[in-house]
Backbone as JSON Lines, residues from 0, in Angstrom:
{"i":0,"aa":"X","n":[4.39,-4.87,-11.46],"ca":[3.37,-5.84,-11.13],"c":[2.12,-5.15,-10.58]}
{"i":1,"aa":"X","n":[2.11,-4.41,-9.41],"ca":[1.0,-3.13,-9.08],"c":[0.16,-2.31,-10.3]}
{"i":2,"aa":"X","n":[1.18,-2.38,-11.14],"ca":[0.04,-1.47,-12.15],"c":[-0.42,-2.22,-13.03]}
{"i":3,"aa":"X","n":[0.24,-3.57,-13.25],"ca":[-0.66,-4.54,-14.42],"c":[-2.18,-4.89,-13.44]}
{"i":4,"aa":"X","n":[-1.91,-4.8,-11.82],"ca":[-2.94,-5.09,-11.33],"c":[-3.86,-4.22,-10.85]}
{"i":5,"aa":"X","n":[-3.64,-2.55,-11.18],"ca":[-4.3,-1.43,-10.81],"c":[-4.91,-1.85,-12.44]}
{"i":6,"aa":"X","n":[-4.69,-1.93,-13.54],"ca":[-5.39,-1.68,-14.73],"c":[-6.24,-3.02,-15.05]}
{"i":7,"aa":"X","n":[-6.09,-3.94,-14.32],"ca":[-7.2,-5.0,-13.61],"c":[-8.13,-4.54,-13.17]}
{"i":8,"aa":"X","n":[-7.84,-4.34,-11.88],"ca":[-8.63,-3.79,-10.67],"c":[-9.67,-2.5,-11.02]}
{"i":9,"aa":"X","n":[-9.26,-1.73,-11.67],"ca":[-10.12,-0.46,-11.5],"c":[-11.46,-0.72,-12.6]}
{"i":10,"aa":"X","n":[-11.68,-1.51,-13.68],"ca":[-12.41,-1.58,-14.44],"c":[-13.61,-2.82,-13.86]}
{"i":11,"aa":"X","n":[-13.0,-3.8,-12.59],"ca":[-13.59,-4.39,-11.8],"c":[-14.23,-3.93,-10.5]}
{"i":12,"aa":"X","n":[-13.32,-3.16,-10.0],"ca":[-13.87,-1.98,-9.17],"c":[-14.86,-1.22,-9.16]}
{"i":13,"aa":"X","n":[-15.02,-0.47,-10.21],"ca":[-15.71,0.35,-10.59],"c":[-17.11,-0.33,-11.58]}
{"i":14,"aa":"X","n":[-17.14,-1.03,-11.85],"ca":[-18.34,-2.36,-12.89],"c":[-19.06,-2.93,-11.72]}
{"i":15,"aa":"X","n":[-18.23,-3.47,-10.8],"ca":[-18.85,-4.77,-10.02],"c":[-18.65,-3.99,-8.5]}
{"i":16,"aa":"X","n":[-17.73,-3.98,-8.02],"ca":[-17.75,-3.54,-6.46],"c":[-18.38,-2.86,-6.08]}
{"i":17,"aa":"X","n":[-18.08,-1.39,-6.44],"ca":[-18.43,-0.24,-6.07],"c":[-20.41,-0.28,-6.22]}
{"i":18,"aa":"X","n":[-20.38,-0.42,-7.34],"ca":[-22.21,-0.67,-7.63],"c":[-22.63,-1.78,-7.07]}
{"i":19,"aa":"X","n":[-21.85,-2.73,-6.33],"ca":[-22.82,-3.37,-5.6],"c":[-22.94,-3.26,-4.22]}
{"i":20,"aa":"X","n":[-22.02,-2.52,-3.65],"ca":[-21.81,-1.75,-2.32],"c":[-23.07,-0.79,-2.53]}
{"i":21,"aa":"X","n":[-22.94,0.19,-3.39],"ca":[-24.3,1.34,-3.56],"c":[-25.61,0.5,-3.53]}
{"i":22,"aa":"X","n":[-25.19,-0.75,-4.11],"ca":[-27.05,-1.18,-3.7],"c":[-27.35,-1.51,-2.47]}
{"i":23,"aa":"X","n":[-26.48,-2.02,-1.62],"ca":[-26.74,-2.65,-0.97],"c":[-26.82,-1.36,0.34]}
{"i":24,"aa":"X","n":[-26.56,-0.4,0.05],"ca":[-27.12,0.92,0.58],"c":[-25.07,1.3,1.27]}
{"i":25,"aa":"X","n":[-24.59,1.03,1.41],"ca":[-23.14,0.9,1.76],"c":[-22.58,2.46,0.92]}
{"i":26,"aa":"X","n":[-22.86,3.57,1.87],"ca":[-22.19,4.47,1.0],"c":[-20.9,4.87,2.06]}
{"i":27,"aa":"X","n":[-19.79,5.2,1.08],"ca":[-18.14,5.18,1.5],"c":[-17.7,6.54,1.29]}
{"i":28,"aa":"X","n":[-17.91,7.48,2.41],"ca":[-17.64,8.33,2.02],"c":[-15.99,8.94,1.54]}
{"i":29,"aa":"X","n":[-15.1,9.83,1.39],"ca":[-14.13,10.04,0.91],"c":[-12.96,9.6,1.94]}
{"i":30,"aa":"X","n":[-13.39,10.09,2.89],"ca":[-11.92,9.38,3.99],"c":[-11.98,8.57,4.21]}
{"i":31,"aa":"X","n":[-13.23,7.52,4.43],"ca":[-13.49,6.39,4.84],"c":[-12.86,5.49,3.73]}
{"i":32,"aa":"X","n":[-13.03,5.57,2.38],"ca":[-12.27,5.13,1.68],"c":[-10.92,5.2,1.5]}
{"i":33,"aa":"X","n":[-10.42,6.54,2.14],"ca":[-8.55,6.97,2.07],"c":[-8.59,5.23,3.14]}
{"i":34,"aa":"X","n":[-9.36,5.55,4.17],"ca":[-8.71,5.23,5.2],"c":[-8.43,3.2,5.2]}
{"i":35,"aa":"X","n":[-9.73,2.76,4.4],"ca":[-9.52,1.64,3.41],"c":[-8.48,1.57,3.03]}
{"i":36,"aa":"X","n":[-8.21,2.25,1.71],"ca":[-6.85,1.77,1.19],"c":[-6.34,1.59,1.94]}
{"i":37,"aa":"X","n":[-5.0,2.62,3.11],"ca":[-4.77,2.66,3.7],"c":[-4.28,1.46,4.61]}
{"i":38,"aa":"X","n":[-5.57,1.06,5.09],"ca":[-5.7,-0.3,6.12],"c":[-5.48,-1.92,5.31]}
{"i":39,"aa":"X","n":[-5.58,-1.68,3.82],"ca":[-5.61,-2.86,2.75],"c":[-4.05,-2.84,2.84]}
{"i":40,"aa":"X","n":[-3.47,-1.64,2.25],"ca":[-2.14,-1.76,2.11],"c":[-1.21,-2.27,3.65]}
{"i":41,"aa":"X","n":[-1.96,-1.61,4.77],"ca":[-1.25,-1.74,6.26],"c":[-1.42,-3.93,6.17]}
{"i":42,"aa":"X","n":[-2.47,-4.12,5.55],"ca":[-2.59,-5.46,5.95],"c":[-1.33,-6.31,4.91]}
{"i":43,"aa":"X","n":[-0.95,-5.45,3.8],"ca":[-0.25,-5.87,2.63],"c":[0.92,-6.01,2.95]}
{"i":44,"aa":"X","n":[1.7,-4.55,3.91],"ca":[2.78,-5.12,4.73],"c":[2.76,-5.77,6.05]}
{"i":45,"aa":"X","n":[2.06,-6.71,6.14],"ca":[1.85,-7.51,7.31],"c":[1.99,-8.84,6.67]}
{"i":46,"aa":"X","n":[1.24,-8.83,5.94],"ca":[1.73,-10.03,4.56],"c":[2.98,-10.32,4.72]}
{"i":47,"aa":"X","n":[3.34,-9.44,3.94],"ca":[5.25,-9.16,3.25],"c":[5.8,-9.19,4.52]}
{"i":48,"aa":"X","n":[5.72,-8.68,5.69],"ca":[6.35,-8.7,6.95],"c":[6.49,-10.87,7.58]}
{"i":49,"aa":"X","n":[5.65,-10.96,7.42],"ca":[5.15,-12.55,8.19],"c":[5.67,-13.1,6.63]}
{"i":50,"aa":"X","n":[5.7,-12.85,5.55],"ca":[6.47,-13.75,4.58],"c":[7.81,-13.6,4.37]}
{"i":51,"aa":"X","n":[8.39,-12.56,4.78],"ca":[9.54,-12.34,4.8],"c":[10.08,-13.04,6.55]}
{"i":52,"aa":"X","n":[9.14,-13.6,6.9],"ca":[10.09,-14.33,8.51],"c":[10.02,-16.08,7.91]}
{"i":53,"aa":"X","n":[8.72,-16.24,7.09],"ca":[8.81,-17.79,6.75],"c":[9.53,-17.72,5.41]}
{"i":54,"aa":"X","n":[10.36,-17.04,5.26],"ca":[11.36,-16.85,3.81],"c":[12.78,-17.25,4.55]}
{"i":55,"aa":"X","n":[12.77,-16.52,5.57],"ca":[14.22,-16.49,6.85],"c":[14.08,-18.08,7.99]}
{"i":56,"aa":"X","n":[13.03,-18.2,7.62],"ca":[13.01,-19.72,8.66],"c":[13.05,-20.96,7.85]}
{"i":57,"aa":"X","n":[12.88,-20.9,6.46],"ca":[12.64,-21.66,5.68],"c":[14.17,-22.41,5.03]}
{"i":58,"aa":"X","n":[14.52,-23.76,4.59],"ca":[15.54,-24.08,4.26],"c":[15.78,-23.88,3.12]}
{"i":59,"aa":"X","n":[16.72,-24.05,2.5],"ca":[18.01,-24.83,3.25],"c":[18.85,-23.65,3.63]}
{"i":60,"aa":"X","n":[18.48,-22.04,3.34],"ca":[19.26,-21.19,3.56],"c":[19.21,-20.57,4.8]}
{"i":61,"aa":"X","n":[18.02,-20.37,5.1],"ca":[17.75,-19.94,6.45],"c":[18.36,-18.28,6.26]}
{"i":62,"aa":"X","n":[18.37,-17.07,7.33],"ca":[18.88,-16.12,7.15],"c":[19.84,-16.0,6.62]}
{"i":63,"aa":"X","n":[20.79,-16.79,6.05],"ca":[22.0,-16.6,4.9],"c":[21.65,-16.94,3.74]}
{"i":64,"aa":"X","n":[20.75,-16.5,3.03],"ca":[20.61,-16.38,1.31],"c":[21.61,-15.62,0.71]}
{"i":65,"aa":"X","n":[22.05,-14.81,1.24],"ca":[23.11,-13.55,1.04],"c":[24.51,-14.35,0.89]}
{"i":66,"aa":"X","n":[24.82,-15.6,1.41],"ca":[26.04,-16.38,1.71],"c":[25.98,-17.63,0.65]}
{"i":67,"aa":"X","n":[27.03,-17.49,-0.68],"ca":[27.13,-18.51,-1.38],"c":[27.61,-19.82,-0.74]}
{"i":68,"aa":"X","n":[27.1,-20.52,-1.91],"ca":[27.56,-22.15,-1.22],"c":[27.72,-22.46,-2.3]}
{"i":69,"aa":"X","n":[28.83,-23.55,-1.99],"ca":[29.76,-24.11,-3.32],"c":[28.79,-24.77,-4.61]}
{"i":70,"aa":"X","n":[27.2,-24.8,-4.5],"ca":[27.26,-24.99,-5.78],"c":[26.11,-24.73,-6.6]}
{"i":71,"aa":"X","n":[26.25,-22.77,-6.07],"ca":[26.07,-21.56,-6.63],"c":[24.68,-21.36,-6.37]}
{"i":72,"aa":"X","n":[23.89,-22.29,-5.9],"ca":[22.82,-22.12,-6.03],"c":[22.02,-21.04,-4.47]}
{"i":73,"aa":"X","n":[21.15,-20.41,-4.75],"ca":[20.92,-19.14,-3.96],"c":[19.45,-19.05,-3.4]}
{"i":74,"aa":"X","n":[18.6,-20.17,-3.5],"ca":[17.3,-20.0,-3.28],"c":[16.72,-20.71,-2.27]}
{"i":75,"aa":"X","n":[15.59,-20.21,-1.76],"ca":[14.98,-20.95,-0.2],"c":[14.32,-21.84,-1.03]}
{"i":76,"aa":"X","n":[13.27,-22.65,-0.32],"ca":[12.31,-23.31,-1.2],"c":[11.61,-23.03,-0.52]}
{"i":77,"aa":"X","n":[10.99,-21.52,-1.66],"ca":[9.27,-20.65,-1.37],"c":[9.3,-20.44,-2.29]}
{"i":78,"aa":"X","n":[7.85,-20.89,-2.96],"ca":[7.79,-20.28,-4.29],"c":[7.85,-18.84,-4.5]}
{"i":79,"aa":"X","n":[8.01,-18.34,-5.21],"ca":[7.58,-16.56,-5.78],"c":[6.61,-16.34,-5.43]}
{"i":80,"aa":"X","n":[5.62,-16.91,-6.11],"ca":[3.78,-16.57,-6.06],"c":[3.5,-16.48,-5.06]}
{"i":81,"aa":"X","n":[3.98,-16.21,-3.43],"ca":[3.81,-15.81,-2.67],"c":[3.72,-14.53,-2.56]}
{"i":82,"aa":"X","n":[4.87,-13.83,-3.31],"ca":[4.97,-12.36,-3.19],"c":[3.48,-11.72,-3.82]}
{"i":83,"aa":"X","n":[2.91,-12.05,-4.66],"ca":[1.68,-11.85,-5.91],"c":[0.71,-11.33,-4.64]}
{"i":84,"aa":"X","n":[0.64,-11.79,-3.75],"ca":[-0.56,-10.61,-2.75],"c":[-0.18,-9.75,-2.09]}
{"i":85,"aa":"X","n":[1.15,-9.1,-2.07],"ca":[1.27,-7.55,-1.5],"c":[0.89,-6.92,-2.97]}
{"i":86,"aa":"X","n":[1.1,-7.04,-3.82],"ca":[0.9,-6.27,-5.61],"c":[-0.59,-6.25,-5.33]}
{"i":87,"aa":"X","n":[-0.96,-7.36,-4.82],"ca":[-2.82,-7.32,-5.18],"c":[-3.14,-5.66,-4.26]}
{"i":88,"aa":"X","n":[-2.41,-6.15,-2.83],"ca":[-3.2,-4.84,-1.79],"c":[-2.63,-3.68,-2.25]}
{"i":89,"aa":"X","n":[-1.43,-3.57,-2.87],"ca":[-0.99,-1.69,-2.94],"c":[-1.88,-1.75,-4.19]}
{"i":90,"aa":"X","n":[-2.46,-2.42,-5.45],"ca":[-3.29,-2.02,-6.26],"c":[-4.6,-1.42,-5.91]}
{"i":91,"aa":"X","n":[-5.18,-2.76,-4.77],"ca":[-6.6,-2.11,-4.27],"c":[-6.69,-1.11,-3.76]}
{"i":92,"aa":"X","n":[-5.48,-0.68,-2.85],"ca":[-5.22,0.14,-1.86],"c":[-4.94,1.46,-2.89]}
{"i":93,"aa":"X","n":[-4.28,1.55,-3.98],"ca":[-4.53,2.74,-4.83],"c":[-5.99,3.22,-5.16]}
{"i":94,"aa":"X","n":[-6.57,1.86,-5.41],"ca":[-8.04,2.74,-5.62],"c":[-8.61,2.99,-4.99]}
{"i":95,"aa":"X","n":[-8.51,2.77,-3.77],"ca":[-9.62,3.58,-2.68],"c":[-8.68,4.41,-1.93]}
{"i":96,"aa":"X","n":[-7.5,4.49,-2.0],"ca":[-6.92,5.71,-1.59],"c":[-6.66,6.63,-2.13]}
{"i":97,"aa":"X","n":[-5.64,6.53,-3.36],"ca":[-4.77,7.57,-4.22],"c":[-5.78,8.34,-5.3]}
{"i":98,"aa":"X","n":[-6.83,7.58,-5.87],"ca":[-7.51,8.33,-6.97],"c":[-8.68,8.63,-5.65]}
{"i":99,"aa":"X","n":[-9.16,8.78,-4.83],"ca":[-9.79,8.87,-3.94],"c":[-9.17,10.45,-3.42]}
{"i":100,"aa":"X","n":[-8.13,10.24,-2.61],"ca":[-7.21,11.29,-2.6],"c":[-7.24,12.6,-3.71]}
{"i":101,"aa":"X","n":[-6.85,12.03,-4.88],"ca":[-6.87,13.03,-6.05],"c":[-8.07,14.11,-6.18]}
{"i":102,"aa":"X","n":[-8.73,13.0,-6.26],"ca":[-10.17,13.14,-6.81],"c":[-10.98,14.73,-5.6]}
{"i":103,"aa":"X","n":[-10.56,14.5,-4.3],"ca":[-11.14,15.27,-2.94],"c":[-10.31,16.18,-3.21]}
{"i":104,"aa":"X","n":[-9.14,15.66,-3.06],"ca":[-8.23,17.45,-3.38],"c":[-8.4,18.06,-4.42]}
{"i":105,"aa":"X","n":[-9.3,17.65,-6.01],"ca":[-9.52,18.58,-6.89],"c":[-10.21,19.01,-6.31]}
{"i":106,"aa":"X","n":[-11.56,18.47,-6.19],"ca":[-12.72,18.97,-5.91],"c":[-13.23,19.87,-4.57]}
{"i":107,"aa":"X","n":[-11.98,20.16,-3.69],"ca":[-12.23,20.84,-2.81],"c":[-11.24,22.05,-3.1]}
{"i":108,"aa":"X","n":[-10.41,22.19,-3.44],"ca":[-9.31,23.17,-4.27],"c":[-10.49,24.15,-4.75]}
{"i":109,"aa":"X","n":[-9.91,25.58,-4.42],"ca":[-10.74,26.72,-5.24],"c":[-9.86,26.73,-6.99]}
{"i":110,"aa":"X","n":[-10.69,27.05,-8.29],"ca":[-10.32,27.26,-9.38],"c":[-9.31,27.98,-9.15]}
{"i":111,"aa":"X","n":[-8.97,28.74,-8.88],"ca":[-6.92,29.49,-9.13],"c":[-6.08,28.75,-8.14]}
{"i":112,"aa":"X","n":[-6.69,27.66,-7.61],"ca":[-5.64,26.8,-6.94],"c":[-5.72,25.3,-6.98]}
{"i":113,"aa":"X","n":[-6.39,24.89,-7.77],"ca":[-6.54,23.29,-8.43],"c":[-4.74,23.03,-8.93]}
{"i":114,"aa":"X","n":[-4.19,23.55,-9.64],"ca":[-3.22,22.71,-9.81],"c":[-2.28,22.98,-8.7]}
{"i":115,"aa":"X","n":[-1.81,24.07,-7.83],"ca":[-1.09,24.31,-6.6],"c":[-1.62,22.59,-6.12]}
{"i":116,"aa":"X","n":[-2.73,22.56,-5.71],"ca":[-3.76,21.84,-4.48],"c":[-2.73,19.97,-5.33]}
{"i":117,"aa":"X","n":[-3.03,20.2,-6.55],"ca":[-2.62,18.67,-7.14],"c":[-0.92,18.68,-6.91]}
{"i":118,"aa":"X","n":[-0.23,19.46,-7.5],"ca":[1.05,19.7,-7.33],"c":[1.59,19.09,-5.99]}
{"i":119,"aa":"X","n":[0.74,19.69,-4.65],"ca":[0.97,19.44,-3.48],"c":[0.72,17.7,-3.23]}
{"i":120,"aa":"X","n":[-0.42,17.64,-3.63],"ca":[-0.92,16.25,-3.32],"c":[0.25,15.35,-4.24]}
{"i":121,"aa":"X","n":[0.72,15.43,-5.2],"ca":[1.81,14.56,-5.99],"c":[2.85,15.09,-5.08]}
{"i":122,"aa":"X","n":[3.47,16.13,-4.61],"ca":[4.65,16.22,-3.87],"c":[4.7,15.13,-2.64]}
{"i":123,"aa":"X","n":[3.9,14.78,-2.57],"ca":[3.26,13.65,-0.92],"c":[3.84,12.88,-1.24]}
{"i":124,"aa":"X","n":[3.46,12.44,-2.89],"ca":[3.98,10.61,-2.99],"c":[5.31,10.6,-3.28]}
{"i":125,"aa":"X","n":[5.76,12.1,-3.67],"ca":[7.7,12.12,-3.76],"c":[7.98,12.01,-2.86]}
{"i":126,"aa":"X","n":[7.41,12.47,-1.35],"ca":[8.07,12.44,-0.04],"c":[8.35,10.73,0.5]}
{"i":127,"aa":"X","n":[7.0,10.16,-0.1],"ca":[6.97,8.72,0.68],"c":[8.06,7.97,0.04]}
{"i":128,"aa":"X","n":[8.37,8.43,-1.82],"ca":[9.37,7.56,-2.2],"c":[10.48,7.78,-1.5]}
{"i":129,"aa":"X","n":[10.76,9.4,-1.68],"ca":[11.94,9.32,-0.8],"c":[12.13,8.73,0.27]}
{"i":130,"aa":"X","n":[11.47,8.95,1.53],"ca":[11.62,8.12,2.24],"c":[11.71,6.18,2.41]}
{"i":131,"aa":"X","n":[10.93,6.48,1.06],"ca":[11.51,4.85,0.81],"c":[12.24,4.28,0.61]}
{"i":132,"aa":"X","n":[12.97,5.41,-0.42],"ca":[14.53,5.16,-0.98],"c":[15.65,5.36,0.5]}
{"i":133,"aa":"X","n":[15.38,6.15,0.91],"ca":[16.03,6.01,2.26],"c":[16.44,5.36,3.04]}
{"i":134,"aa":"X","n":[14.96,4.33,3.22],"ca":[14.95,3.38,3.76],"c":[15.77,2.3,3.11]}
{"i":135,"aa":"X","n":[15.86,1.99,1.8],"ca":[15.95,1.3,1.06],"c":[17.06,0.81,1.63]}
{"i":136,"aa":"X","n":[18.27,1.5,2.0],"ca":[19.55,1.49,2.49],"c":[19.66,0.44,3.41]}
{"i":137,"aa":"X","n":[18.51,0.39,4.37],"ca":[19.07,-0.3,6.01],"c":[18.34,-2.05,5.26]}
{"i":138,"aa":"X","n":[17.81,-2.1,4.24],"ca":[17.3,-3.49,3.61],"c":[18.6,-4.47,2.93]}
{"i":139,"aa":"X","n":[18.57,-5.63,4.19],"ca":[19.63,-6.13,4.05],"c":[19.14,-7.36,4.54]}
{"i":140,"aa":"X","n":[19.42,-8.61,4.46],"ca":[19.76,-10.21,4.31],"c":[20.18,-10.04,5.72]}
{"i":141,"aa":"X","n":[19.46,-10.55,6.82],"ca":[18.07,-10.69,7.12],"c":[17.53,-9.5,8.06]}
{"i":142,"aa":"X","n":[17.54,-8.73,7.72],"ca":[17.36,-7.31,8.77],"c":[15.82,-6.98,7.85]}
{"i":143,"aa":"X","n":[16.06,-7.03,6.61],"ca":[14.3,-6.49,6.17],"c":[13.26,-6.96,6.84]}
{"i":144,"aa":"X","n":[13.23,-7.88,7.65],"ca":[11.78,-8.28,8.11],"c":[11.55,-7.33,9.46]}
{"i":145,"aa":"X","n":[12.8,-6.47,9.87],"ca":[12.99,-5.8,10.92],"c":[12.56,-4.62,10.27]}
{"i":146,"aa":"X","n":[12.64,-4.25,9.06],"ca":[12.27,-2.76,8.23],"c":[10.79,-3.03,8.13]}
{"i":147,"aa":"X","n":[10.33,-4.16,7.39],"ca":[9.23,-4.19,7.24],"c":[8.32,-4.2,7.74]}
{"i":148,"aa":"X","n":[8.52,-4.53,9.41],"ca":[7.64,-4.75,10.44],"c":[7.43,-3.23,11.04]}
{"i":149,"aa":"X","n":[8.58,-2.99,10.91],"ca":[8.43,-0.77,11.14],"c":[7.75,-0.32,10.35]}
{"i":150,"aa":"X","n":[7.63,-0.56,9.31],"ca":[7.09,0.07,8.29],"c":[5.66,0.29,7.97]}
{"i":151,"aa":"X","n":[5.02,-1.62,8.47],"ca":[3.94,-1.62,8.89],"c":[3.52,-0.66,9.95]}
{"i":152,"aa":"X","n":[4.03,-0.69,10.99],"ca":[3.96,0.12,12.33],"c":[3.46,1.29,12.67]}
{"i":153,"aa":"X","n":[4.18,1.66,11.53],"ca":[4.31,3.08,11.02],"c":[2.56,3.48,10.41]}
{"i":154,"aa":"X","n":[2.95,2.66,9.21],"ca":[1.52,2.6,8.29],"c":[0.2,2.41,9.54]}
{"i":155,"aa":"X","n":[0.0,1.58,10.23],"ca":[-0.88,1.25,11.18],"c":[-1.48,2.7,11.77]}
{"i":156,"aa":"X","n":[-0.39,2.95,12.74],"ca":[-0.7,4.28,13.74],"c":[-1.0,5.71,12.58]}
{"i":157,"aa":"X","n":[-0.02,5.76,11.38],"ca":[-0.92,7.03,10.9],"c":[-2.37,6.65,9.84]}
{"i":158,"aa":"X","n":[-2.74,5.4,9.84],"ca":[-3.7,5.34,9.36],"c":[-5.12,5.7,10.72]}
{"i":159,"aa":"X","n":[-4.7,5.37,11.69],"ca":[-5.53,5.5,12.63],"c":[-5.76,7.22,13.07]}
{"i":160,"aa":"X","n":[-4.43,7.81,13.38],"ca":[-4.47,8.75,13.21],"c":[-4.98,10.03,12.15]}
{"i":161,"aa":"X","n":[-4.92,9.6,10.7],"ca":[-5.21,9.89,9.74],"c":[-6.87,10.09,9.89]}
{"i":162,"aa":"X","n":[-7.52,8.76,10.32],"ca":[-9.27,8.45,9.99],"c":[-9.93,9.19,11.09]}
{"i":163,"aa":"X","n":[-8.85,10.04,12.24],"ca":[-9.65,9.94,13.27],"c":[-9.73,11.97,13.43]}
{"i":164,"aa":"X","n":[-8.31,12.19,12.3],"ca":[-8.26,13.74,12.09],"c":[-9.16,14.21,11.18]}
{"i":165,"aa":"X","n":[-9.5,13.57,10.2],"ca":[-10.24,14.18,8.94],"c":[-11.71,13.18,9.02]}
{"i":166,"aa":"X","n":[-12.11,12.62,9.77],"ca":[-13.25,11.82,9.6],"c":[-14.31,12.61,9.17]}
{"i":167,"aa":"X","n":[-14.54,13.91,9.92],"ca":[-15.29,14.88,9.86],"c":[-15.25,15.44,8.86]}
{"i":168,"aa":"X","n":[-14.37,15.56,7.65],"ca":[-14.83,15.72,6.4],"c":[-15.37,14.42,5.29]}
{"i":169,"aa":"X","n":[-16.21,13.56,6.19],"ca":[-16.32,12.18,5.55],"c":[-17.68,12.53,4.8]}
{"i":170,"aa":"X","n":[-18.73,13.1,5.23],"ca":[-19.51,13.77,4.7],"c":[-19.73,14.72,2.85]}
{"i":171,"aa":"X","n":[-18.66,15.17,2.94],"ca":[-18.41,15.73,1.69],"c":[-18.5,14.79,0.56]}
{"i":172,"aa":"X","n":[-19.49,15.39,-0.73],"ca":[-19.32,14.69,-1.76],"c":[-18.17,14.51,-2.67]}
{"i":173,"aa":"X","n":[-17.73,13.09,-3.06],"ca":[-16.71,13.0,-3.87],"c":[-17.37,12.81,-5.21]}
């Protein structure tokens, strides 16, 4: 769902947003944009965090969705299309972070170390899956809204931390 909406997003992004931010004199430099995404996605699991508590408060299942009832049926009454705006923010949040990201670590990489420099930068997003997959484990009927709210938590403080270590290369052309 993220990438039907990254291959949305980026041809809108880049047409309409971005050029109308530049007119309006709004220039974003490279971290400032990591740090965007970043804060889009932190707001994305805040979303998913607060929809995953009115998913658990909601009837007729309440925190036992996980617990059949005699007649088989397994669903709260929330629609789906709720979920459709965390996909929106990790999409936006790719483009002003991840090709943002890419893009600074080529371009600051010396020529005999551009692909080391990319290599490294893709080893990042193996680390986060892993750790996702990790996580994946303790996600359980009704404990996820307890993962997800960490997770945010998490996301929050190193985004702050993140904007406040490298700001000083905000300057640099991307």
């Amino acid at each position: 769902m993220a990438d039907c909406t990254i291959v949305i997003a980026v041809p809108l992004f880049d047409s309409f947003i971005f050029p109308f931010l530049r007119r309006r004199g709004l220039r974003l430099g490279p971290i400032t944009r990591i740090t965007i995404g970043f804060t889009i996605v932190t707001i994305g699991f805040v979303y998913a965090s607060v929809l995953g508590r009115i998913l658990y408060n909601s009837g007729p299942y309440y925190d036992y969705a996980h617990i059949k009832n005699p007649d088989g049926d397994l669903q709260n009454d929330l629609s789906i299309w709720w979920q459709f705006p965390p996909y929106i923010a990790i999409a936006i949040s790719e483009i002003f972070a991840s090709a943002t990201g890419l893009e600074f670590a080529y371009k600051r990489a010396s020529p005999e170390l551009k692909s080391i420099v990319m290599s490294l930068f893709l080893l990042t997003n193996c680390g986060g899956s892993l750790i996702g997959l990790a996580l994946a484990t303790l996600s359980a009927d009704p404990y996820i809204v307890i993962l997800l709210a960490v997770e945010t938590s998490i996301m929050a403080v190193f985004t702050v931390i993140f904007y406040f270590c490298f700001r000083h290369l905000d300057n640099e052309e991307v």
